[in-house]
N, CA, C and O atoms as a printed pandas DataFrame, in Angstrom:
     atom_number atom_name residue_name chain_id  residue_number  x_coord  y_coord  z_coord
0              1         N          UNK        A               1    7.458   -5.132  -15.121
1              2        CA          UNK        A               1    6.115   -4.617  -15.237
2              3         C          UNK        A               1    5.703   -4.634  -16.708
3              4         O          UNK        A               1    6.475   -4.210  -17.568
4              5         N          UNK        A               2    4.864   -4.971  -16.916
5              6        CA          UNK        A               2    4.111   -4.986  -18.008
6              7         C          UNK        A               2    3.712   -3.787  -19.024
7              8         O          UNK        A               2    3.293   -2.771  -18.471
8              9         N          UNK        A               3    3.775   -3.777  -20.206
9             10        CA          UNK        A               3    2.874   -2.316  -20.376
10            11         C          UNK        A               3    1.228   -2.358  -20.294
11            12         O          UNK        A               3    0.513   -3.329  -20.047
12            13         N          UNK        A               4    0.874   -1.060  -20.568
13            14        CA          UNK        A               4   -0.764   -1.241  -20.472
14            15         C          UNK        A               4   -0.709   -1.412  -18.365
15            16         O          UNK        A               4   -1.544   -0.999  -17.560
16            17         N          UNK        A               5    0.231   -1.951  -18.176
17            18        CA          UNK        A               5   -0.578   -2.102  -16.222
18            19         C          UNK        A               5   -0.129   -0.786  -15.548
19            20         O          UNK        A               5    0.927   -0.157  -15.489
20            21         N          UNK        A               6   -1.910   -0.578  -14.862
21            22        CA          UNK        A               6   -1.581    0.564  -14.106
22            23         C          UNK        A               6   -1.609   -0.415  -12.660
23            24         O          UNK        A               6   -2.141   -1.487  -12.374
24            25         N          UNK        A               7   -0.527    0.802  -11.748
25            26        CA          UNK        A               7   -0.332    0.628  -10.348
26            27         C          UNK        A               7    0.287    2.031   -9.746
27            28         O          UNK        A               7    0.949    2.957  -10.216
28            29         N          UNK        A               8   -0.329    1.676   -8.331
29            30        CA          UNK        A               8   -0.713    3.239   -7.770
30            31         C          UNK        A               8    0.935    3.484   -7.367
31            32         O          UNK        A               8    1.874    2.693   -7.461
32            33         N          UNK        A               9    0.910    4.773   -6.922
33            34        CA          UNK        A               9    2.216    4.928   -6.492
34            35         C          UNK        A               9    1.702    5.686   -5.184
35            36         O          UNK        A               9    0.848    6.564   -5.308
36            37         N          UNK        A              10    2.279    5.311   -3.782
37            38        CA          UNK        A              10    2.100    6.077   -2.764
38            39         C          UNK        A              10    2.638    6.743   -2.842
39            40         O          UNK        A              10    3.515    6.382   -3.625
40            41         N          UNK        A              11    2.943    8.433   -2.292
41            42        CA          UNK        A              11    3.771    9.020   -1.495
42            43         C          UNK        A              11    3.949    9.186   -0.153
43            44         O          UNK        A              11    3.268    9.531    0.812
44            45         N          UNK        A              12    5.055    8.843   -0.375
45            46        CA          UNK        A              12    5.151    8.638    1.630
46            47         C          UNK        A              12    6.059    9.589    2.227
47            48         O          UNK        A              12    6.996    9.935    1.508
48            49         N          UNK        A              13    5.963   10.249    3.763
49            50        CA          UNK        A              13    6.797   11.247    4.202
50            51         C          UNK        A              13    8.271   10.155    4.541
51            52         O          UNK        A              13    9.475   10.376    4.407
52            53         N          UNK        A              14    7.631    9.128    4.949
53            54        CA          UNK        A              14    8.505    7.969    6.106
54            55         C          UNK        A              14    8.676    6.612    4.763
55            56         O          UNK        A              14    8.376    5.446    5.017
56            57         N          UNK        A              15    9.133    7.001    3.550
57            58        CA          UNK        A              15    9.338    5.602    2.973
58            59         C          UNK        A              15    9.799    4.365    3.576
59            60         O          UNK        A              15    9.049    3.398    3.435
60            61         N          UNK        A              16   11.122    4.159    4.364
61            62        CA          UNK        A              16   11.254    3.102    4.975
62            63         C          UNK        A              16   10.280    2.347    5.765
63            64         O          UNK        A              16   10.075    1.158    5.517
64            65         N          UNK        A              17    9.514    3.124    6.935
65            66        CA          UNK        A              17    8.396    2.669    7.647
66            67         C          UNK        A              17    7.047    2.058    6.327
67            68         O          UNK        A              17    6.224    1.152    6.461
68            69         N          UNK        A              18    7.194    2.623    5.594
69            70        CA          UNK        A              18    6.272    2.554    4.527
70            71         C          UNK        A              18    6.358    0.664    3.789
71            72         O          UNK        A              18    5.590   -0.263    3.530
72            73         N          UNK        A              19    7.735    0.973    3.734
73            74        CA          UNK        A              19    8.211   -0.525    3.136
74            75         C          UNK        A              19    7.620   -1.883    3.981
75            76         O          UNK        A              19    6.921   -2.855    3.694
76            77         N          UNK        A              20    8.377   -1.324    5.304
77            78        CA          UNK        A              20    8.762   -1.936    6.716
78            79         C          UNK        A              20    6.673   -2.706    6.076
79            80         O          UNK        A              20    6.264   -3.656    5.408
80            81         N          UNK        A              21    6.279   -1.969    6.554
81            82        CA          UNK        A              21    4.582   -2.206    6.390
82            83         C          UNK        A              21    4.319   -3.133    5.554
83            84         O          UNK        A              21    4.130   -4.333    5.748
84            85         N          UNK        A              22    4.316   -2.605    4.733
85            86        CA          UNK        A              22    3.847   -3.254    3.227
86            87         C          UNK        A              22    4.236   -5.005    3.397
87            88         O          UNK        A              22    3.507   -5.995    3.461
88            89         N          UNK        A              23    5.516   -4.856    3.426
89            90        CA          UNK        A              23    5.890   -5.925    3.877
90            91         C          UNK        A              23    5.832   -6.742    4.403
91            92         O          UNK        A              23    5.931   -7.878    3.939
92            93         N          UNK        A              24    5.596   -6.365    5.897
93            94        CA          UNK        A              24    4.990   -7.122    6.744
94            95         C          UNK        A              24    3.597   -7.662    7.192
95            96         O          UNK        A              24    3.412   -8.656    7.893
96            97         N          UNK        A              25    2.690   -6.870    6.689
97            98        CA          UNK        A              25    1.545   -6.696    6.518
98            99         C          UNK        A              25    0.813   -7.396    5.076
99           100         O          UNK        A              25   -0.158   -8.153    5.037
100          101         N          UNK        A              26    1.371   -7.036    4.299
101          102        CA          UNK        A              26    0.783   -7.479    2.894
102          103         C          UNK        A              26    1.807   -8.500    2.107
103          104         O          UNK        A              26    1.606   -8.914    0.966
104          105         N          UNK        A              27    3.100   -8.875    3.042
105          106        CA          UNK        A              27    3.411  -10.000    2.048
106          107         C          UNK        A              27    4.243   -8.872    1.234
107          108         O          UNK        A              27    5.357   -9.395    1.261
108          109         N          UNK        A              28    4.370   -7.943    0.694
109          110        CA          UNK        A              28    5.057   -7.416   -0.449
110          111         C          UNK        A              28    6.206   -7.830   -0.506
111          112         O          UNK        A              28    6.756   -8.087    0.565
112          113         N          UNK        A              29    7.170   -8.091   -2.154
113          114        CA          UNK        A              29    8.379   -8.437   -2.338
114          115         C          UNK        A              29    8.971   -7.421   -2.984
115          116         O          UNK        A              29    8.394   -6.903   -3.940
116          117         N          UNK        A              30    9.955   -7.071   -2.650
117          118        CA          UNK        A              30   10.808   -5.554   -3.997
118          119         C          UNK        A              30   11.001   -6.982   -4.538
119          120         O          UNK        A              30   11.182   -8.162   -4.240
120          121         N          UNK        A              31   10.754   -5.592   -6.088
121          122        CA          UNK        A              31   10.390   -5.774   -7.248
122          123         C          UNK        A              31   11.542   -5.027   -7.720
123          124         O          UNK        A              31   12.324   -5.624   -8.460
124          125         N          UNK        A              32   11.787   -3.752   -7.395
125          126        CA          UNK        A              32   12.895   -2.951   -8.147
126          127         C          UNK        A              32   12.671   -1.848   -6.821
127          128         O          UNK        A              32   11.705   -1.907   -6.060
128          129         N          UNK        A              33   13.947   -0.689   -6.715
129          130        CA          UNK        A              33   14.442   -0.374   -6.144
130          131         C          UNK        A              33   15.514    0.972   -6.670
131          132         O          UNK        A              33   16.496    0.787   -7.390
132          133         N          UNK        A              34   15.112    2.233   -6.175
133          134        CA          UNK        A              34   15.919    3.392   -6.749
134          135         C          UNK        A              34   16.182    4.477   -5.751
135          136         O          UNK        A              34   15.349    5.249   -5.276
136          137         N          UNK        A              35   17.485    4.419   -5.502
137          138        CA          UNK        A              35   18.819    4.179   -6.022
138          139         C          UNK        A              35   19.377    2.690   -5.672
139          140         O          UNK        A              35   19.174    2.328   -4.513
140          141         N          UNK        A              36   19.938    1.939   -6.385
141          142        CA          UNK        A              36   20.216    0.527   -5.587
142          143         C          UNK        A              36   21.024    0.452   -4.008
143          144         O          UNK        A              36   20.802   -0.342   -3.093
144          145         N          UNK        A              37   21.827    1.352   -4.057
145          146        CA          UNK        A              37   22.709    1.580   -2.718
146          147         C          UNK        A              37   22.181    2.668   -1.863
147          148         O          UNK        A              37   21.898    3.640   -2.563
148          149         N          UNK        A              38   21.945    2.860   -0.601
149          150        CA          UNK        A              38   21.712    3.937    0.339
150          151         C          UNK        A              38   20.103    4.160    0.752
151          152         O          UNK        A              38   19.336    3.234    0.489
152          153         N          UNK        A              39   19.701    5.077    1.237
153          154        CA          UNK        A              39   18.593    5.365    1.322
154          155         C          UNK        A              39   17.797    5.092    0.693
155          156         O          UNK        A              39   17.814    6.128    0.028
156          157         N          UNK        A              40   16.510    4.172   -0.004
157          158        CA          UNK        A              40   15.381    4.315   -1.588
158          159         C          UNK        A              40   14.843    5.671   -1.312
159          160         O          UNK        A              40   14.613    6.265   -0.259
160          161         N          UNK        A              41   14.732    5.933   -2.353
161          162        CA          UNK        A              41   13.800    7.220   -2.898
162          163         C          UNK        A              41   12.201    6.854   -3.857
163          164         O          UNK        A              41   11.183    7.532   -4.002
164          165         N          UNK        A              42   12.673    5.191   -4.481
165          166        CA          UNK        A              42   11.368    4.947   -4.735
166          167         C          UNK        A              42   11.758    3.362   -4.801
167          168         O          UNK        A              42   12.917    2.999   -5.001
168          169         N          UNK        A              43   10.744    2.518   -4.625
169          170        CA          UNK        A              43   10.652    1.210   -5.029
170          171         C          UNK        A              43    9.196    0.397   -5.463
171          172         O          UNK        A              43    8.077    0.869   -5.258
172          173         N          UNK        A              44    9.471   -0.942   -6.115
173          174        CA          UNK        A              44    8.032   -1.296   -6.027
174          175         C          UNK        A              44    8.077   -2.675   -5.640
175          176         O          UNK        A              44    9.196   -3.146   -5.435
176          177         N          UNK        A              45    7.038   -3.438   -5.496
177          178        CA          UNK        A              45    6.191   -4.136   -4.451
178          179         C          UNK        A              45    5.647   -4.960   -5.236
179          180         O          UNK        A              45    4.900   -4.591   -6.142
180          181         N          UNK        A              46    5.962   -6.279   -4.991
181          182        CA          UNK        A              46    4.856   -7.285   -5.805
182          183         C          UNK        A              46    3.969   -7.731   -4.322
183          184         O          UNK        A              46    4.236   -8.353   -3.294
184          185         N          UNK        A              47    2.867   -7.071   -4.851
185          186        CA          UNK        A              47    1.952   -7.730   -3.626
186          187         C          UNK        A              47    0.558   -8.350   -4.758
187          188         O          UNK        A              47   -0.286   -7.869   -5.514
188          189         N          UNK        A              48    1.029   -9.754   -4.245
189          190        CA          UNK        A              48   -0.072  -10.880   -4.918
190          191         C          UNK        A              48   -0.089  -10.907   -6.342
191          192         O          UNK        A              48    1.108  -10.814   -6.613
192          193         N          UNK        A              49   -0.552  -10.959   -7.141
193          194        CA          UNK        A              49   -0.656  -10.526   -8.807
194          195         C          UNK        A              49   -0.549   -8.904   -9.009
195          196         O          UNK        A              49   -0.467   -8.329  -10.094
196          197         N          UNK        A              50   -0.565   -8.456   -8.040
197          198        CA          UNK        A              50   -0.311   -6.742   -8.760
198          199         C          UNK        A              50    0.665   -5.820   -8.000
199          200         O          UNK        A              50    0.896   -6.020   -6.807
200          201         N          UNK        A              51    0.992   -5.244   -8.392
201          202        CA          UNK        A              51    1.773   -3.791   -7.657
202          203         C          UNK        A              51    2.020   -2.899   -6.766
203          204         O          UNK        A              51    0.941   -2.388   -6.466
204          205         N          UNK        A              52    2.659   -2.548   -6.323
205          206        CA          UNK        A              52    2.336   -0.367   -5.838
206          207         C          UNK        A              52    3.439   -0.573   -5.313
207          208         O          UNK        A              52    3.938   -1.378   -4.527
208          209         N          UNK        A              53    3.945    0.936   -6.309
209          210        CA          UNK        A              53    4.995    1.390   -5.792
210          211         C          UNK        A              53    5.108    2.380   -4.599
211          212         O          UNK        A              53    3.954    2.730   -4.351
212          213         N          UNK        A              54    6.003    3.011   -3.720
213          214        CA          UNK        A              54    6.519    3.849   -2.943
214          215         C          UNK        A              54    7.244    4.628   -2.886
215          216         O          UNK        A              54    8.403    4.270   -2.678
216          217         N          UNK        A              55    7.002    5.878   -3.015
217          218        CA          UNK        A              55    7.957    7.140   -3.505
218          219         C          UNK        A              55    8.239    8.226   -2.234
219          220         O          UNK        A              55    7.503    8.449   -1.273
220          221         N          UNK        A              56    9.428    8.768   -2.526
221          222        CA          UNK        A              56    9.598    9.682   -1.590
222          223         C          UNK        A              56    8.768   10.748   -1.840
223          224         O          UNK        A              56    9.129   11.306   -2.876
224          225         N          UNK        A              57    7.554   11.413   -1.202
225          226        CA          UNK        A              57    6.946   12.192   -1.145
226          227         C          UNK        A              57    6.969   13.375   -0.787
227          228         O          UNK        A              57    6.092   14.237   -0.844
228          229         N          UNK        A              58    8.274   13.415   -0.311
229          230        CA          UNK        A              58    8.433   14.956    0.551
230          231         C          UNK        A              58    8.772   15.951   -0.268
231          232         O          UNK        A              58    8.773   17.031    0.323
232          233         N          UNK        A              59    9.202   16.046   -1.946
233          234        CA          UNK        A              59   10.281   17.119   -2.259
234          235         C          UNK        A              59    9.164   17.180   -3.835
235          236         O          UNK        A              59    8.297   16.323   -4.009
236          237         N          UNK        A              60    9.392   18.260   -4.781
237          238        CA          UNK        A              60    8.877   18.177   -5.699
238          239         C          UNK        A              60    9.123   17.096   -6.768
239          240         O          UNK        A              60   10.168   16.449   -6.700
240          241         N          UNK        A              61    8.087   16.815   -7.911
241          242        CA          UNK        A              61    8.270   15.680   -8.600
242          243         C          UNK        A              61    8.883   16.108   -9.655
243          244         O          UNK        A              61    9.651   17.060   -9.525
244          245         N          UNK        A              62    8.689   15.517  -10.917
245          246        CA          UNK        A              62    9.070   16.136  -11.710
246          247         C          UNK        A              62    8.433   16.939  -12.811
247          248         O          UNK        A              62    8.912   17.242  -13.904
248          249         N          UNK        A              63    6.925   17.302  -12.159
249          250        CA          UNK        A              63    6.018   18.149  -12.600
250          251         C          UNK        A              63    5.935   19.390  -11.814
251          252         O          UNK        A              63    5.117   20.308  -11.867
252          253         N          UNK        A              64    7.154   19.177  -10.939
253          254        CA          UNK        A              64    7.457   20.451  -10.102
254          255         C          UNK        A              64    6.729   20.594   -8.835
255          256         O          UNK        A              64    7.112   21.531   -8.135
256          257         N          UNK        A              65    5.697   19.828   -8.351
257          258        CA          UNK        A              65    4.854   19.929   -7.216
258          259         C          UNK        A              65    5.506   18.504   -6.056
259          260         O          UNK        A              65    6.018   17.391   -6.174
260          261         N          UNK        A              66    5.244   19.073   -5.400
261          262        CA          UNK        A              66    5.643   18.162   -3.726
262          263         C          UNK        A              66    3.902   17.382   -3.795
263          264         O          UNK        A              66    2.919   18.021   -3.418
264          265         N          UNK        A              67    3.799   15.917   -4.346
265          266        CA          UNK        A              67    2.995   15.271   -4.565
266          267         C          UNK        A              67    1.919   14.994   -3.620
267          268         O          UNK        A              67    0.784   14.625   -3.922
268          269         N          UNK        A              68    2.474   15.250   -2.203
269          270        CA          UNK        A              68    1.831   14.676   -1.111
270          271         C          UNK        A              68    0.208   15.879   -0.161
271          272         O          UNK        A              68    0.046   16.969    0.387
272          273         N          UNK        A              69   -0.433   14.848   -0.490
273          274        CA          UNK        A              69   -2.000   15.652   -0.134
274          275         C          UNK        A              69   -1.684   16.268    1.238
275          276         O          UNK        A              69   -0.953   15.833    2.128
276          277         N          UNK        A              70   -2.556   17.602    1.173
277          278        CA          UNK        A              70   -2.575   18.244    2.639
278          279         C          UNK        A              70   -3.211   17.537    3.598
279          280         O          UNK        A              70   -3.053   17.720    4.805
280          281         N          UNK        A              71   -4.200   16.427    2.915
281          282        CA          UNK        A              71   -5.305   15.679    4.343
282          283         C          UNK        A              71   -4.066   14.461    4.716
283          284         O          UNK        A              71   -3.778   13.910    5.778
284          285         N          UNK        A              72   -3.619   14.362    3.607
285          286        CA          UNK        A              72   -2.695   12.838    3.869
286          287         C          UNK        A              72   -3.288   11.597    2.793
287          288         O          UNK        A              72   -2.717   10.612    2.324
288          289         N          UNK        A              73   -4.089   11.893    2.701
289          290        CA          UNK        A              73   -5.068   10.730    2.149
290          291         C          UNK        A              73   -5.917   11.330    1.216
291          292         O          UNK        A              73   -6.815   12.170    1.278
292          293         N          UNK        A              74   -5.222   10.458    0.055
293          294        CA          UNK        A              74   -5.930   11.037   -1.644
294          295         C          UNK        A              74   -6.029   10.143   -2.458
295          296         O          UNK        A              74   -5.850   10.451   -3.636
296          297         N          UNK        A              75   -6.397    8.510   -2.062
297          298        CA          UNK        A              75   -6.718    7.523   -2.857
298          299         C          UNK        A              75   -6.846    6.121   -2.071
299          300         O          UNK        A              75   -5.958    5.947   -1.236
300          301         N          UNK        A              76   -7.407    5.516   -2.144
301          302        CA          UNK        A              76   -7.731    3.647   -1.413
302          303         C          UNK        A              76   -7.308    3.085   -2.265
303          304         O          UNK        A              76   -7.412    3.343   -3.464
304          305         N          UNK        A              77   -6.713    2.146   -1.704
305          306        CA          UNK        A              77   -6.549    1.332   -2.634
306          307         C          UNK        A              77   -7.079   -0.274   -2.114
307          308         O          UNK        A              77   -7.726   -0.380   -1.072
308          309         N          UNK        A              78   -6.776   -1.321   -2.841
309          310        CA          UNK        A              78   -7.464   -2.401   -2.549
310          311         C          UNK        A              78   -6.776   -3.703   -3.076
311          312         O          UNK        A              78   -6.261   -4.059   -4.135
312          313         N          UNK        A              79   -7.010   -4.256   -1.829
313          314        CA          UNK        A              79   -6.147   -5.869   -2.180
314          315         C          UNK        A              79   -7.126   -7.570   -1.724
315          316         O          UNK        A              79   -7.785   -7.940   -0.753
316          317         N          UNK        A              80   -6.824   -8.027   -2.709
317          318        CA          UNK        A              80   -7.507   -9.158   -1.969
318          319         C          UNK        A              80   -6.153  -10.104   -1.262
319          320         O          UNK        A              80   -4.973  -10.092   -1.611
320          321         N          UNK        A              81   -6.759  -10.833   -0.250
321          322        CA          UNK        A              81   -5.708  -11.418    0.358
322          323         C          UNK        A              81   -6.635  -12.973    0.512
323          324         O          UNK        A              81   -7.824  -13.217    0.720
324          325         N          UNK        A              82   -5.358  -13.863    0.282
325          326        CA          UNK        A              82   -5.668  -15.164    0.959
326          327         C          UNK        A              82   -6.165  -15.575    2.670
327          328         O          UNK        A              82   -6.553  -16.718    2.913
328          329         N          UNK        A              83   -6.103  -14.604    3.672
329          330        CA          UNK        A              83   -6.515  -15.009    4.579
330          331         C          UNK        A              83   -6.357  -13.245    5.332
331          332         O          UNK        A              83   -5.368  -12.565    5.602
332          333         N          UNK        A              84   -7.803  -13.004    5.467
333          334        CA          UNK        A              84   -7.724  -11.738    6.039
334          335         C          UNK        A              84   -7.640  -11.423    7.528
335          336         O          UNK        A              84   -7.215  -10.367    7.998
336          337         N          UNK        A              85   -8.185  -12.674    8.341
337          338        CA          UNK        A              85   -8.048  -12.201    9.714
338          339         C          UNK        A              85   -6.306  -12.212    9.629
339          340         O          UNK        A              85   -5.889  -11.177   10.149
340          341         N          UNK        A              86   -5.227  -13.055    9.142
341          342        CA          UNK        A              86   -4.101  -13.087    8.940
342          343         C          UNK        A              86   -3.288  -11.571    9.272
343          344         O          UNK        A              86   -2.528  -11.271   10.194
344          345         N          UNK        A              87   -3.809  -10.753    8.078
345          346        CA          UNK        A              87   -3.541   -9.913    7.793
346          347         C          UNK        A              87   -4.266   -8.731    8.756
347          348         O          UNK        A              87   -3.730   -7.874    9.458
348          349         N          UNK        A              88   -5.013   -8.880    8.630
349          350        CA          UNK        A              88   -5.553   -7.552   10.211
350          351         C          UNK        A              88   -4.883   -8.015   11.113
351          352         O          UNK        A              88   -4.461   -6.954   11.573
352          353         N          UNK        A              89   -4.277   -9.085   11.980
353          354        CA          UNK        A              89   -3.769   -9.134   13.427
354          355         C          UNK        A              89   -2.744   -8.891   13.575
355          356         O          UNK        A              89   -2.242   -8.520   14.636
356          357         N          UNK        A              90   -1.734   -9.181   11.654
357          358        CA          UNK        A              90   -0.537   -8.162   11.420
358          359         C          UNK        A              90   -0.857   -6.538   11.304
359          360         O          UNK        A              90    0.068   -5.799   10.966
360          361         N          UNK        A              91   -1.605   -6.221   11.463
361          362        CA          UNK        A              91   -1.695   -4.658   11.213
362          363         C          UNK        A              91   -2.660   -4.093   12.639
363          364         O          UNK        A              91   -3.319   -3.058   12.740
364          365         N          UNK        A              92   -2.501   -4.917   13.388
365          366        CA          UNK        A              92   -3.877   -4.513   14.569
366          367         C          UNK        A              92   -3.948   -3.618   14.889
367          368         O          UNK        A              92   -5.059   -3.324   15.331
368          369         N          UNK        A              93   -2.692   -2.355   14.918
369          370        CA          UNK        A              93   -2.446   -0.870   15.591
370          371         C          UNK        A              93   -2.864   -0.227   13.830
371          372         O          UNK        A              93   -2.743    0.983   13.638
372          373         N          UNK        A              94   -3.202   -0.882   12.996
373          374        CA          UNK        A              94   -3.950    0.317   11.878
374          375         C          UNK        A              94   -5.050   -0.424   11.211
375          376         O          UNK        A              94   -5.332   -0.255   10.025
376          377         N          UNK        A              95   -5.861   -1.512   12.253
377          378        CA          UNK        A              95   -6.812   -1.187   11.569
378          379         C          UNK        A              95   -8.018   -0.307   11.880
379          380         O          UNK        A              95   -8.562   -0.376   12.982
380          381         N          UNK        A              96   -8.534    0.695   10.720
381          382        CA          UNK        A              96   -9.965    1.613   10.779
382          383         C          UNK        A              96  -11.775    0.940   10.878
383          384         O          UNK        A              96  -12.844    1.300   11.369
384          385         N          UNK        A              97  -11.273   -0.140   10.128
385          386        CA          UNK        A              97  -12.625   -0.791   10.109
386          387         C          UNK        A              97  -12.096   -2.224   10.142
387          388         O          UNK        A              97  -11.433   -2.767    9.258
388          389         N          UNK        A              98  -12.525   -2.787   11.386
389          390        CA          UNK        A              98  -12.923   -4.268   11.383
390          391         C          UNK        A              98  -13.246   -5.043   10.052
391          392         O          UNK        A              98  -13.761   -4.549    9.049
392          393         N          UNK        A              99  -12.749   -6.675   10.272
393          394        CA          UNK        A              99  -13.670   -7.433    9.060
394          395         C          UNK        A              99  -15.547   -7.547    9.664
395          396         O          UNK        A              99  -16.169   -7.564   10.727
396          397         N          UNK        A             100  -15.795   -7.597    8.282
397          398        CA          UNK        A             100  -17.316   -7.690    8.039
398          399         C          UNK        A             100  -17.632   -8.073    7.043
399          400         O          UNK        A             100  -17.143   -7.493    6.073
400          401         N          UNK        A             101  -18.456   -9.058    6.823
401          402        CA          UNK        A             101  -19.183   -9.439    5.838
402          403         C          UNK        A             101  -20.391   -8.337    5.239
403          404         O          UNK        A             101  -21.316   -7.771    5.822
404          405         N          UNK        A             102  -20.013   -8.316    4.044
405          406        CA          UNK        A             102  -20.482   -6.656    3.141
406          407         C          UNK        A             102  -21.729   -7.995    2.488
407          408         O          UNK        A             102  -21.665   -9.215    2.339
408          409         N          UNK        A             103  -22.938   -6.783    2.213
409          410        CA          UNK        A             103  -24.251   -7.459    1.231
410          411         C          UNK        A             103  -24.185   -8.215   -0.032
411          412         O          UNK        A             103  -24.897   -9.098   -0.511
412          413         N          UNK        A             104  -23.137   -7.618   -0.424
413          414        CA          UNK        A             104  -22.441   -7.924   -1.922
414          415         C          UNK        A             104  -21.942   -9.707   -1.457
415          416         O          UNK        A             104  -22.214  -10.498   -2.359
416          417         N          UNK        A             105  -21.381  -10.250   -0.396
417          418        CA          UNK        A             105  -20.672  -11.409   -0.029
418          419         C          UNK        A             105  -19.520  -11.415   -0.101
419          420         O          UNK        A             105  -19.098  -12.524   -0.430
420          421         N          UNK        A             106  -18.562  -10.480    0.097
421          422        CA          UNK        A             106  -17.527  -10.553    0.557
422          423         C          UNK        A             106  -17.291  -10.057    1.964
423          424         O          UNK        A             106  -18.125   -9.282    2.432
424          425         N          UNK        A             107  -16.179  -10.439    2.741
425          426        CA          UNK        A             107  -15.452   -9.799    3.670
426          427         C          UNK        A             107  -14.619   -9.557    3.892
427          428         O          UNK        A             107  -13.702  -10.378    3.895
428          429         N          UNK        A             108  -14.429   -8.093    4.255
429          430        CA          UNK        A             108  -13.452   -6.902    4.089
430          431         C          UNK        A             108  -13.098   -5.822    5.004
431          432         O          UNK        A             108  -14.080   -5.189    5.392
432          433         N          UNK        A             109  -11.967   -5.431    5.460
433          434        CA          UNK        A             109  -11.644   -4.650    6.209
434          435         C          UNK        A             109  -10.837   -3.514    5.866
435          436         O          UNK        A             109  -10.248   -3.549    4.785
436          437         N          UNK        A             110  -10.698   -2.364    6.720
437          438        CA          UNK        A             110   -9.686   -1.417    6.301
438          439         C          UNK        A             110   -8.905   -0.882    7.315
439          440         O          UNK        A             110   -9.163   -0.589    8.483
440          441         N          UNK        A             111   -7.710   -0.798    6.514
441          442        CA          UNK        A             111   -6.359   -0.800    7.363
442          443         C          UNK        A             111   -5.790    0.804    7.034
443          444         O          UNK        A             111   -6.333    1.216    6.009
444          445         N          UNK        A             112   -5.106    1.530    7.469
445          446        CA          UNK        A             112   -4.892    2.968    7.564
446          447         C          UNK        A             112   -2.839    2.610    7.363
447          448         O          UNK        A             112   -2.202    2.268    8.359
448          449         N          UNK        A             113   -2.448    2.702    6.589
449          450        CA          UNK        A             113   -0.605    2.610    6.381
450          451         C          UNK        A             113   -0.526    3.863    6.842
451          452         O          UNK        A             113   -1.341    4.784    6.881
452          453         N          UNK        A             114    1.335    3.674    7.414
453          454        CA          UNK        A             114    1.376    4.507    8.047
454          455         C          UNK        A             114    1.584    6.130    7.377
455          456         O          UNK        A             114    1.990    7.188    7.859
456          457         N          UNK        A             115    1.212    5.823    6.371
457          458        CA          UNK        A             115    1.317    7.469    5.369
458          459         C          UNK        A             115    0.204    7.769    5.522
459          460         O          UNK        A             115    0.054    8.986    5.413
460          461         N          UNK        A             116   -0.898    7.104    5.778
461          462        CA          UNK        A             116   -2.916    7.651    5.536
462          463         C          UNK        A             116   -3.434    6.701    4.888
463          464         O          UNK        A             116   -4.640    6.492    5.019
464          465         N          UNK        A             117   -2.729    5.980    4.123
465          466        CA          UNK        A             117   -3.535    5.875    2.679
466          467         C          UNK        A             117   -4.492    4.700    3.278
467          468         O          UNK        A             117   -4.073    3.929    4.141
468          469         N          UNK        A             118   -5.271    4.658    2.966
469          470        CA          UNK        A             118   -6.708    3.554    3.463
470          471         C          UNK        A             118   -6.373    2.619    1.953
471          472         O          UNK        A             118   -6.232    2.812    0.745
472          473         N          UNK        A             119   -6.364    1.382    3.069
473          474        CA          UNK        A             119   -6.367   -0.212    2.031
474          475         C          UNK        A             119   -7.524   -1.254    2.405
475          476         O          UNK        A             119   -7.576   -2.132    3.267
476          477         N          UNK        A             120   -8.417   -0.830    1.446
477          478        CA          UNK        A             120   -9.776   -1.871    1.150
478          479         C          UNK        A             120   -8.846   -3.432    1.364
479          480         O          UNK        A             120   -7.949   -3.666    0.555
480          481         N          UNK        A             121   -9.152   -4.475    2.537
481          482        CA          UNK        A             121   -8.359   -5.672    2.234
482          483         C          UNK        A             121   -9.791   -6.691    1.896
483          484         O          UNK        A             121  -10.804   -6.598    2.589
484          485         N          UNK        A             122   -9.729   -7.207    1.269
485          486        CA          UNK        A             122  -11.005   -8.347    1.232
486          487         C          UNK        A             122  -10.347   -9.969    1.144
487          488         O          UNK        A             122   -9.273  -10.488    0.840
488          489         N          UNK        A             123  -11.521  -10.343    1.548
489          490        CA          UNK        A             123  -11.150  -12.049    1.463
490          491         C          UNK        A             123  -10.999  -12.514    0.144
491          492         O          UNK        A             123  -11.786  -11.897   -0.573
492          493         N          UNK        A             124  -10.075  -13.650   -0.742
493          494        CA          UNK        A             124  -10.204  -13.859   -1.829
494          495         C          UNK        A             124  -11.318  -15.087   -1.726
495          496         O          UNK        A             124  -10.996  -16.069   -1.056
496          497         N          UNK        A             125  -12.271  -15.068   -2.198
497          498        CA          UNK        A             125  -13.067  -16.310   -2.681
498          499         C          UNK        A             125  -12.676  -17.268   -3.281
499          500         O          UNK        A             125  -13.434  -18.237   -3.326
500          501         N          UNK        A             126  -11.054  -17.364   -4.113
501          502        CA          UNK        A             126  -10.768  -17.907   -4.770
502          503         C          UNK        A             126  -10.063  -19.117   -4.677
503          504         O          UNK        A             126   -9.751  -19.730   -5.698
């Protein structure tokens, strides 16, 4: 990782299922991985040119607070993908919003992981 780059960090109750997702869904590759042997407690994710890591969310951090929101859901995040119907028919049991072509000219959908967290996916134009 770079310095200067920010990338989000989930907290998740279910990290493994969390991975399991990411993975399958978005393509993600570990990147790094902590503890290397046994259970992870945190890892991160190269998904496309950028990041996000996955943390165990259940226990306090090291600012002393148990990180994880009472609604479940305390940030979106957002990815562009090379082929989005792709990616929604891998996620068909979470997606919240259908693709649609938005005013702006993109099209974009949103997918619900299985922690809450809502992922803006859009088409890459590129």
């Amino acid at each position: 990782m770079a310095r200067g780059e920010v990338f989000p960090i989930v907290n998740c109750v279910d990290l493994a299922r969390a991975l399991d997702w990411y993975q399958r869904v978005l393509g993600g590759t570990l990147a790094y991985r902590f503890p290397e042997e046994g259970d992870p407690q945190y890892v991160t994710l190269r998904v496309g040119a950028g990041q996000v890591a996955l943390g165990n969310g259940t226990g306090p951090a090291l600012y002393g607070e148990t990180p994880r929101p009472a609604t479940g859901h305390a940030v979106d995040l957002c990815v562009y993908v090379l082929d989005l119907e792709t990616v929604v028919r891998a996620a068909a049991d979470a997606v919240a919003v259908p693709p649609a072509d938005m005013p702006w000219g993109e099209r974009v959908a949103y997918l619900r992981d299985p922690e809450g967290t809502m992922i803006l996916v859009i088409q890459d134009q590129a």
